[in-house]
Every structure is written in C-alpha cells, then in structure tokens.
DSSP file (Angstrom, degrees, kcal/mol; ACC not computed):
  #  RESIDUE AA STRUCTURE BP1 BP2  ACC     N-H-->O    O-->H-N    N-H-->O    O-->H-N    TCO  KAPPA ALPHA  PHI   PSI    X-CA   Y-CA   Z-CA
    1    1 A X              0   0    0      0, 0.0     2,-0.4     0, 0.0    16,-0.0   0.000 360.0 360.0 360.0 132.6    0.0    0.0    0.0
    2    2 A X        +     0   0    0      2,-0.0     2,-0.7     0, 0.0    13,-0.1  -0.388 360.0 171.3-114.5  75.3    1.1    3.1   -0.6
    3    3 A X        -     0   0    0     -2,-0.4     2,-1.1     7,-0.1    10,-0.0  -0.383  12.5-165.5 -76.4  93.0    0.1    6.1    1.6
    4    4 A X        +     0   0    0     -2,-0.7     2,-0.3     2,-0.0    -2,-0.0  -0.795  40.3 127.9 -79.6  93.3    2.1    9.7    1.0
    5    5 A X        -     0   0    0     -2,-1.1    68,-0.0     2,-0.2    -2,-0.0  -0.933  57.9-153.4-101.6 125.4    1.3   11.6    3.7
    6    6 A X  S    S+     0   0    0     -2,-0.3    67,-0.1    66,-0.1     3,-0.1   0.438  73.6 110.3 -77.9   3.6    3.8   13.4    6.1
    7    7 A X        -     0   0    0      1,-0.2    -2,-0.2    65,-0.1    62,-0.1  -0.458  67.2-146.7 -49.5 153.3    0.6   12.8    8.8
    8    8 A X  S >> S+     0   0    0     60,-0.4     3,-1.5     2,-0.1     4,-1.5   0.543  94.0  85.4 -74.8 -32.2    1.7   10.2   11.6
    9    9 A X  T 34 S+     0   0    0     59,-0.4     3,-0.2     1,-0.3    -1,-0.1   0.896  92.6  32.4 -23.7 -63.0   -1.6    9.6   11.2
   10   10 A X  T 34 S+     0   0    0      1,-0.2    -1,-0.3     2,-0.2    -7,-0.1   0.259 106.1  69.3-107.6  34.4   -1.0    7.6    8.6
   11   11 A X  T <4 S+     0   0    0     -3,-1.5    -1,-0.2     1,-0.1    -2,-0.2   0.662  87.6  69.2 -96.8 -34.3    2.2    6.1    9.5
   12   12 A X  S  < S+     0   0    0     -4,-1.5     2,-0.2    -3,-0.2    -2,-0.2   0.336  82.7 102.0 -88.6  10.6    0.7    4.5   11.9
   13   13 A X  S    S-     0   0    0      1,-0.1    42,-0.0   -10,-0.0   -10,-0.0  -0.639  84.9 -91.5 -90.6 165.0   -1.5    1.9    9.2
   14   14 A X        -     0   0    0     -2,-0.2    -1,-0.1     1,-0.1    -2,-0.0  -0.225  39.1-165.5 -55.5 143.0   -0.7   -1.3    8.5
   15   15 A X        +     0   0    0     -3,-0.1     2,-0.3   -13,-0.1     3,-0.1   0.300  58.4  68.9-132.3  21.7    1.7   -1.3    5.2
   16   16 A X  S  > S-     0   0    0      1,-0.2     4,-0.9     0, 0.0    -2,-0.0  -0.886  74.8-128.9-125.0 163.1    1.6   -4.9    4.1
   17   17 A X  H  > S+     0   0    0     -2,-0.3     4,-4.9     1,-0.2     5,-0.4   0.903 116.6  45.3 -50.8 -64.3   -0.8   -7.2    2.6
   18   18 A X  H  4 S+     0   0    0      1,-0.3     4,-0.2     2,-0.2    -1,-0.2   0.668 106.1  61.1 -76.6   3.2    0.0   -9.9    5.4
   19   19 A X  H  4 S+     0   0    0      2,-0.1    -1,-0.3     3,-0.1    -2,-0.2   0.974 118.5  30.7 -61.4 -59.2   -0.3   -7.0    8.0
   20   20 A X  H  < S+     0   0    0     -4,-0.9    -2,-0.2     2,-0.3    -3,-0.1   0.683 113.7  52.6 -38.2 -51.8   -4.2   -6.6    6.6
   21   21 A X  S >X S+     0   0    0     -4,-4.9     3,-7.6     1,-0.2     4,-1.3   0.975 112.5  50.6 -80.8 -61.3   -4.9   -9.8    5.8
   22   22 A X  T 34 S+     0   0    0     -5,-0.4    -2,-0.3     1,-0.3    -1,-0.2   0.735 114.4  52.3  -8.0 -30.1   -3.5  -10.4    9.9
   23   23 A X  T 34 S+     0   0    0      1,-0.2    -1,-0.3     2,-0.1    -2,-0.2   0.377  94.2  62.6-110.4  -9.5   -5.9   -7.7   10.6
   24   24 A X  T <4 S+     0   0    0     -3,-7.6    -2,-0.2     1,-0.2     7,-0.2   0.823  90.8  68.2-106.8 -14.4   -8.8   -9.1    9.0
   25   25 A X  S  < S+     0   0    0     -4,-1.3    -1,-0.2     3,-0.1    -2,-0.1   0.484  77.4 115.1 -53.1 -13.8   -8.8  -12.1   11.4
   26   26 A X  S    S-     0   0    0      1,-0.1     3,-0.4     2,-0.1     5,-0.1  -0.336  81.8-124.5 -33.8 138.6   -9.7   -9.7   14.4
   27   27 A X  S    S+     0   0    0      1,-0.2     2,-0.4     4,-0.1    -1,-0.1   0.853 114.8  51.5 -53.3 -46.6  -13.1  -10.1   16.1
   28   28 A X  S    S+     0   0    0      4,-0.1    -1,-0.2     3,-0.1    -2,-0.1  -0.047  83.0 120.9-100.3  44.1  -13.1   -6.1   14.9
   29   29 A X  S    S-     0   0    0     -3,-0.4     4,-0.3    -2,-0.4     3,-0.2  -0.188  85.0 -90.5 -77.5-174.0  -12.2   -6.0   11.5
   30   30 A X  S >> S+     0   0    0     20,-0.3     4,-1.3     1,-0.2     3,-0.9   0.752 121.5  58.9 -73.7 -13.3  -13.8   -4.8    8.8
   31   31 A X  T 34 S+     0   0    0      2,-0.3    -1,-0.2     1,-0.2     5,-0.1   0.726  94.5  65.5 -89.1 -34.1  -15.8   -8.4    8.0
   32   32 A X  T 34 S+     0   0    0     -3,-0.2    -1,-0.2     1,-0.1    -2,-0.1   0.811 111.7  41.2 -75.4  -6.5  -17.4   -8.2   11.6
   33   33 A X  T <4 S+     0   0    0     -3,-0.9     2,-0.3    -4,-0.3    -2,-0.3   0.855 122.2  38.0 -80.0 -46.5  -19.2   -4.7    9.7
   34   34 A X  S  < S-     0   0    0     -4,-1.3     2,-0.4     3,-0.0    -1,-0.1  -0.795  85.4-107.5-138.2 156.5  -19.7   -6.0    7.0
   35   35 A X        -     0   0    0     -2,-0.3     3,-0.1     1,-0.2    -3,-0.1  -0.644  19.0-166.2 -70.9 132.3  -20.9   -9.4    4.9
   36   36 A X    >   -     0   0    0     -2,-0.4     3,-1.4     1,-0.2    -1,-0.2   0.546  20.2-178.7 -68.6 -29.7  -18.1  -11.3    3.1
   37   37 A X  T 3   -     0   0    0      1,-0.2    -1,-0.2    63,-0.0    60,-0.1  -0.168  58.1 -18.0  65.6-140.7  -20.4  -13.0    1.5
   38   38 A X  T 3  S+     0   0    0     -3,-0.1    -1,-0.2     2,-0.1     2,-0.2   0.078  98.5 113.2 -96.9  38.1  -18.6  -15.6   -1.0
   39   39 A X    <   -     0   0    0     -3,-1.4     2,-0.4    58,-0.1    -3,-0.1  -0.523  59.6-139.9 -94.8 174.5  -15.1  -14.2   -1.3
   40   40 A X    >   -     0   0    0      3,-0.3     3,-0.6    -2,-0.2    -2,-0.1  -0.935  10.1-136.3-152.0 123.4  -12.5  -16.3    0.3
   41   41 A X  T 3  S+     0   0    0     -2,-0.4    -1,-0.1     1,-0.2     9,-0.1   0.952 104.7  57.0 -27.5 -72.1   -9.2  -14.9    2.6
   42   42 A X  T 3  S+     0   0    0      4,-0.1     2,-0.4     5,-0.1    -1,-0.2  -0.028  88.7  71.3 -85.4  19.2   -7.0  -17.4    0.6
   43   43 A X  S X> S-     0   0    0     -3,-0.6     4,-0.9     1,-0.2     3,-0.6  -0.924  82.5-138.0-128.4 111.7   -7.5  -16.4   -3.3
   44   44 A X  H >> S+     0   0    0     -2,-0.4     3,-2.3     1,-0.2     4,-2.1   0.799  92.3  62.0 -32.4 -64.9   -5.8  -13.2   -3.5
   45   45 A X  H 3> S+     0   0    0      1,-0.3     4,-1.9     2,-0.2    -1,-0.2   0.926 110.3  47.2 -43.3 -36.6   -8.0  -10.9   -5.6
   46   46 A X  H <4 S+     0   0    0     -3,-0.6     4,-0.4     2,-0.2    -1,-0.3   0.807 112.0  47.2 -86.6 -17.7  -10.7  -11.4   -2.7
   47   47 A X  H <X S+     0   0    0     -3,-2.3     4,-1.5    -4,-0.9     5,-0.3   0.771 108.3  62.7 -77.1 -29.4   -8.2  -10.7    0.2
   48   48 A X  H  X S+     0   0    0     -4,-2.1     4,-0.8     1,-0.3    35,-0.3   0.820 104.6  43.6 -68.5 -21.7   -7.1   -7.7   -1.9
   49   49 A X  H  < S+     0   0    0     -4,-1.9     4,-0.4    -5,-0.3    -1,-0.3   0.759 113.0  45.3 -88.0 -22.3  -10.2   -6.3   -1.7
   50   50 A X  H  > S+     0   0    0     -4,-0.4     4,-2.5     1,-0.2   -20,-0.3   0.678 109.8  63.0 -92.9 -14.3  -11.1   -6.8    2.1
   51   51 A X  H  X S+     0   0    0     -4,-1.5     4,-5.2     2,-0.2     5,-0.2   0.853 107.6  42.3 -62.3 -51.7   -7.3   -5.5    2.5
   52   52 A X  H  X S+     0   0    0     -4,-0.8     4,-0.6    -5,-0.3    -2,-0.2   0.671 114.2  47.4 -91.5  -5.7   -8.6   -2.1    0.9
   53   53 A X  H >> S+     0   0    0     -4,-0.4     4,-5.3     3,-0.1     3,-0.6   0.805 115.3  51.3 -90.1 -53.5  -11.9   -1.9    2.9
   54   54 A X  H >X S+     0   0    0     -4,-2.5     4,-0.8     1,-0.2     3,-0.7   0.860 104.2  51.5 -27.7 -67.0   -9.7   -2.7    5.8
   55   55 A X  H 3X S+     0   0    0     -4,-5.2     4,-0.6     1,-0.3    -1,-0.2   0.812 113.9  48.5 -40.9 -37.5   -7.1    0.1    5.1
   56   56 A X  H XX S+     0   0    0     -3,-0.6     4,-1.5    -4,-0.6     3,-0.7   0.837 107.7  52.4 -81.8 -17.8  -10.2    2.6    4.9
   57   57 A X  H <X S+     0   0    0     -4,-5.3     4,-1.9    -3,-0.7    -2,-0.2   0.905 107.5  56.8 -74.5 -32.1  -11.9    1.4    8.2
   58   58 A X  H 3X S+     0   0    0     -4,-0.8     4,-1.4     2,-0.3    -1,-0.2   0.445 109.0  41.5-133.4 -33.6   -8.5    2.0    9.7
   59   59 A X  H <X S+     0   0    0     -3,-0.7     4,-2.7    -4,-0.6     5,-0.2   0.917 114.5  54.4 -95.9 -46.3   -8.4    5.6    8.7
   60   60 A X  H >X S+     0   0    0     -4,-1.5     3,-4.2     2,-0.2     4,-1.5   0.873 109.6  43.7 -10.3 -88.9  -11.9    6.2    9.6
   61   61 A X  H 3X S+     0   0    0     -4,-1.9     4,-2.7     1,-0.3    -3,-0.2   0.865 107.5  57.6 -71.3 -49.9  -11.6    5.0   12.9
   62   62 A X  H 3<>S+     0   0    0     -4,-1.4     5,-1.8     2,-0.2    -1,-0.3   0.782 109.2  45.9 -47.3 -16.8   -8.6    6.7   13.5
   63   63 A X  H X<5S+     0   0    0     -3,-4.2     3,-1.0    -4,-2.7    -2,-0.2   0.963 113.9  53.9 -68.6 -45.9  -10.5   10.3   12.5
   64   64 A X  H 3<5S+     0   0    0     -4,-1.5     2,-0.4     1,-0.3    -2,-0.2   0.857 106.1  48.5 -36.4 -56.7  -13.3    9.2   14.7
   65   65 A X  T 3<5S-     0   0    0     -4,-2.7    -1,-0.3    -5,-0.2    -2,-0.1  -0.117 111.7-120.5-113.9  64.2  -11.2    8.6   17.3
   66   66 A X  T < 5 +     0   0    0     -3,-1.0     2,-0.2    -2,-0.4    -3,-0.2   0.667  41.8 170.2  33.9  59.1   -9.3   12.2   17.1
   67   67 A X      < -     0   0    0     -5,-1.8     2,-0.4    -4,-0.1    -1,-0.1  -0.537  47.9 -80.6 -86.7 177.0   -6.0   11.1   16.7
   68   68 A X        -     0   0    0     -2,-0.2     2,-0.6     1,-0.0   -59,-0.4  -0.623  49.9-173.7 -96.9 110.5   -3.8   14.3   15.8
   69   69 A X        -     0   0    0     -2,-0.4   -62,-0.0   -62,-0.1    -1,-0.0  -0.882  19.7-110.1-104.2 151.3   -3.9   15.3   12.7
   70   70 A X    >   -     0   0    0     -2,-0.6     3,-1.5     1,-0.2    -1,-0.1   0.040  16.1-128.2 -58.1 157.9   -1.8   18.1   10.9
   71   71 A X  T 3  S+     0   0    0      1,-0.2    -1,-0.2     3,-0.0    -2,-0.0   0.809 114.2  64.0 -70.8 -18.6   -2.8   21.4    9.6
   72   72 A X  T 3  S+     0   0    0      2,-0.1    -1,-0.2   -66,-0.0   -66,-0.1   0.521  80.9 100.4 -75.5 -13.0   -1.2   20.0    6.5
   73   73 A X  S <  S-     0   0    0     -3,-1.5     2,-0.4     1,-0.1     4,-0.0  -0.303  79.2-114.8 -78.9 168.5   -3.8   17.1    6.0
   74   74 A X        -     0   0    0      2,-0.2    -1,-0.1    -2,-0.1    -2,-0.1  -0.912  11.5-128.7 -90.3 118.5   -6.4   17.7    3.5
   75   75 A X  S    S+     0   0    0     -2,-0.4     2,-0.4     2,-0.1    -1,-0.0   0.745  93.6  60.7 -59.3  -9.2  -10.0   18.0    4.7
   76   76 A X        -     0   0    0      1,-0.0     2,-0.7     2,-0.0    -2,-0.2  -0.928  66.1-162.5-125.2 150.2  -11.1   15.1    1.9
   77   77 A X        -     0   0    0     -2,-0.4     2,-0.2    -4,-0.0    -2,-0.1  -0.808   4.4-163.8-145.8 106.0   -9.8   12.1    2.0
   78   78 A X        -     0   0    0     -2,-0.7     2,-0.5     1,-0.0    -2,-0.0  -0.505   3.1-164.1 -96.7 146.1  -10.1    9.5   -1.6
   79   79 A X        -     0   0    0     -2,-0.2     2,-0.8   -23,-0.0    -2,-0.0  -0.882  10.6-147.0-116.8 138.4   -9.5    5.9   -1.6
   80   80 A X        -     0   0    0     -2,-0.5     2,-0.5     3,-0.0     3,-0.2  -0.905  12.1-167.6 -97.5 108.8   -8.8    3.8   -4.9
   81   81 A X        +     0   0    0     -2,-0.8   -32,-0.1     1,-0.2   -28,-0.0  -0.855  19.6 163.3 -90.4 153.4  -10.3    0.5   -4.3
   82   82 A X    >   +     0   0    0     -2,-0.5     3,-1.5   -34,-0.1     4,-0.3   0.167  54.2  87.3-125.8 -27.0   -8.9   -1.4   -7.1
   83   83 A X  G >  S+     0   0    0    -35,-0.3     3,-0.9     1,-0.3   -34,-0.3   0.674  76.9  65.2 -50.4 -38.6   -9.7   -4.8   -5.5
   84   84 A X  G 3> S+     0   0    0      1,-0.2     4,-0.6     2,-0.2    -1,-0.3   0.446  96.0  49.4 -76.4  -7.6  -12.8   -4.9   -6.8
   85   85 A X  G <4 S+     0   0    0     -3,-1.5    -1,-0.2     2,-0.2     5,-0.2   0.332 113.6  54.0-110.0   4.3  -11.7   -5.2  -10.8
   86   86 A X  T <4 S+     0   0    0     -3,-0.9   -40,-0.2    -4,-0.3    -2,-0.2   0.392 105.3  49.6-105.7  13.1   -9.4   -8.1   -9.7
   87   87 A X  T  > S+     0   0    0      1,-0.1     4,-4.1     3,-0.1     5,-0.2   0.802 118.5  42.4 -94.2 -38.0  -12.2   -9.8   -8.0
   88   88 A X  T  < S+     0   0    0     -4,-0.6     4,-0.2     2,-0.2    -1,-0.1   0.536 109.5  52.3 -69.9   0.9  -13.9   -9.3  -11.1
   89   89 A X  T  4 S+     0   0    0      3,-0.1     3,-0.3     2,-0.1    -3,-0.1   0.567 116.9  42.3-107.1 -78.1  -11.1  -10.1  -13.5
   90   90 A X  T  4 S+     0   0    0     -5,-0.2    -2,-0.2     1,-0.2    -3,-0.1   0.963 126.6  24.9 -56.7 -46.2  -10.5  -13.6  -11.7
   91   91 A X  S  < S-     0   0    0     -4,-4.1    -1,-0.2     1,-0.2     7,-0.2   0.443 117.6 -77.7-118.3  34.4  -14.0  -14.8  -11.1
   92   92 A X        -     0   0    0     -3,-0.3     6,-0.3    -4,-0.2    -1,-0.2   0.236  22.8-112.2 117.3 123.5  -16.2  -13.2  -13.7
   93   93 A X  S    S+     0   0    0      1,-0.2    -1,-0.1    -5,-0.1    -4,-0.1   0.958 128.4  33.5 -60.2 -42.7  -17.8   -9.7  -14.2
   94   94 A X  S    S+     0   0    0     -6,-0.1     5,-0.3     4,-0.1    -1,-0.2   0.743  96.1 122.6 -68.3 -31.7  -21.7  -11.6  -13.5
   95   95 A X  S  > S-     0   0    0      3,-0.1     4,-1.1     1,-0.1    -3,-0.1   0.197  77.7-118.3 -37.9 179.9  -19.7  -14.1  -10.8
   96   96 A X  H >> S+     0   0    0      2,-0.2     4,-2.0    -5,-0.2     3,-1.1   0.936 112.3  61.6 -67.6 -54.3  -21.4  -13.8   -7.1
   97   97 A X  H 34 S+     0   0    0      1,-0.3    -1,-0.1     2,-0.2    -9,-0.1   0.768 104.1  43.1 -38.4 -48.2  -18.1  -12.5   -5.8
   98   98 A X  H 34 S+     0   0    0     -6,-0.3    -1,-0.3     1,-0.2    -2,-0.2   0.793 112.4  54.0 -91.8 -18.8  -18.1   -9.5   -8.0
   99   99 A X  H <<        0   0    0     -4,-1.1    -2,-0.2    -3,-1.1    -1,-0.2   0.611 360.0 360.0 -92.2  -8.9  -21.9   -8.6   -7.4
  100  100 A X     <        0   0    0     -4,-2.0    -1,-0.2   -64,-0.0    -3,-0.1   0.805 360.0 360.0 -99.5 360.0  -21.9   -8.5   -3.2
C-alpha cells in the first residue's frame, strides 16, 4: 500500500498485505461490519479487496477517534479500491463475488 502523507496519522497503518490480511482475522475488522459474502481470505483478488476496505476502516476509525492530525492534512480524503476489478477479472464480471 502506498500512503504519502507526512501525517503520523498515517504512518501508523498497516503497510503490508500480510499486516491486513493479519488484521482481518480480528473479532473487529472490517468483516465483523460487513458481509463477506462468497469471497475467500486465501484467493488473493478477494483478500485484496477486504485488504482495501480494511485500510479505509482504519483511517476512519482513526479520525473518529481524534487522533492528531496536521494542519497540512487535506479535509477530503479519496481511496482507490482497485480490488474490486481483480475480483472481477479472476471470477467473472456476472460471478457472485463481483456482485456483493
């Protein structure tokens, strides 16, 4: 993942896959928010995508819960999911996987 920011803010995320994917085994990950439905942990495209909802619950909940950010941060703040055109590139634009 690659996060530019001089915030600590965001120094302080996970910066690997296997941090994430580590992270998504939590009782409070993003998967206890939300249904997983029929993606799978263990076939990459579909961990890459639960990787990249993780990474945004993670700055979420650190804004929520006021950790310091700089006058330098930006007040909007855009996420590229990309995970979702490799869930759809491996199992099918119509598959289950790519519609939940």
């Amino acid at each position: 993942f690659d996060v530019n920011s001089p915030n600590d803010l965001f120094h302080k995320l996970p910066n690997s896959m296997r941090s994430l994917a580590d992270r998504l085994l939590d009782a409070d990950s993003v998967l206890s928010e939300v249904n997983s439905g029929s993606l799978n942990r263990s076939h990459t495209p579909d961990l890459s995508l639960m990787a990249e909802l993780q990474m945004v619950q993670h700055v979420m909940d650190a804004l929520k819960n006021g950790e310091e950010t700089s006058k330098k941060t930006p007040d909007l703040f855009s996420f590229v999911i990309t995970g979702l055109k490799s869930v759809s590139d491996s199992h099918g634009a119509d598959s289950q996987q790519t519609k939940e």
